[in-house]
C-alpha positions as CSV (number, residue, x, y, z in Angstrom):
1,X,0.0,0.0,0.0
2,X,1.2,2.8,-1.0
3,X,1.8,6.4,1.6
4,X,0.3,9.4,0.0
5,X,2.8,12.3,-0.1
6,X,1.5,15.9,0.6
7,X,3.5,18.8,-0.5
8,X,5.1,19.3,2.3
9,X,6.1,16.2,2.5
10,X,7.8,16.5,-0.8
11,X,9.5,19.4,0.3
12,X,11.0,18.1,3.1
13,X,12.2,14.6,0.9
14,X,14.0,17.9,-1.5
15,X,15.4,19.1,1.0
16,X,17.3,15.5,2.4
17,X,18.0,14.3,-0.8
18,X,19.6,17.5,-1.5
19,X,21.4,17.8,1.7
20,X,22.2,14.0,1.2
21,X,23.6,14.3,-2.3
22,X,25.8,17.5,-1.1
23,X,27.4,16.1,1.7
24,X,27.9,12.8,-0.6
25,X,29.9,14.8,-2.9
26,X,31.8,16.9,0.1
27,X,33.0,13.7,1.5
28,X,34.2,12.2,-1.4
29,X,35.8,16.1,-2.6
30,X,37.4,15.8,1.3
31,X,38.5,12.0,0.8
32,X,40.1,12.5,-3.0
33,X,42.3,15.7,-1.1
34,X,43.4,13.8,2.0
35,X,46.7,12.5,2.6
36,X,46.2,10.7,5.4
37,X,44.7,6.8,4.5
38,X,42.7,6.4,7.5
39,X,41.2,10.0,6.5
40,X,40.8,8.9,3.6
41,X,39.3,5.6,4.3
42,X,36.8,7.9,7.1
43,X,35.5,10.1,4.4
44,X,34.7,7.6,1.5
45,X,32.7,5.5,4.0
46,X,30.7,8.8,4.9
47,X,30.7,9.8,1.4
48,X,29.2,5.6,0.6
49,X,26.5,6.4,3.5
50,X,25.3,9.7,2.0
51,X,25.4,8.5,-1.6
52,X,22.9,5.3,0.3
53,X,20.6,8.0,2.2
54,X,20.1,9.5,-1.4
55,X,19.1,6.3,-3.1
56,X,16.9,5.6,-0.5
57,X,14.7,8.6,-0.2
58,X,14.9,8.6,-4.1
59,X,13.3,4.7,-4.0
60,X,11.1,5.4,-1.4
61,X,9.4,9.2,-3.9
62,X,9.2,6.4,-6.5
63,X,7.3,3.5,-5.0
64,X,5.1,6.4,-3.2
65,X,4.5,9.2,-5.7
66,X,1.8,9.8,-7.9
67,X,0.8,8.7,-11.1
């Protein structure tokens, strides 16, 4: 069964997925500068967890949006 999304719901899944997708691609800028490994290792994992966040709320708007 599917959840009916209001408009403000969709504003608040803009607003994650778009605070999801920009911290995605500042943890991955961060990891790509660092020296260190373990830094290195630290931000790609964030950068993994964000990029997942994002592909979540995206599946979830597409099994629950409209026609």
């Amino acid at each position: 069964m599917k959840n009916e999304i209001t408009t403000k719901d969709l504003m608040a899944l803009n607003e994650l997925m778009t605070f999801e997708n920009w911290m995605a691609v500042k943890m991955q800028a961060c990891s790509d500068c660092s020296q260190d490994k373990s830094m290195k290792t630290m931000f790609k994992e964030m950068a993994s967890k964000h990029f997942e966040n994002h592909s979540k709320l995206l599946k979830y708007l597409e099994e629950n949006g409209g026609k």
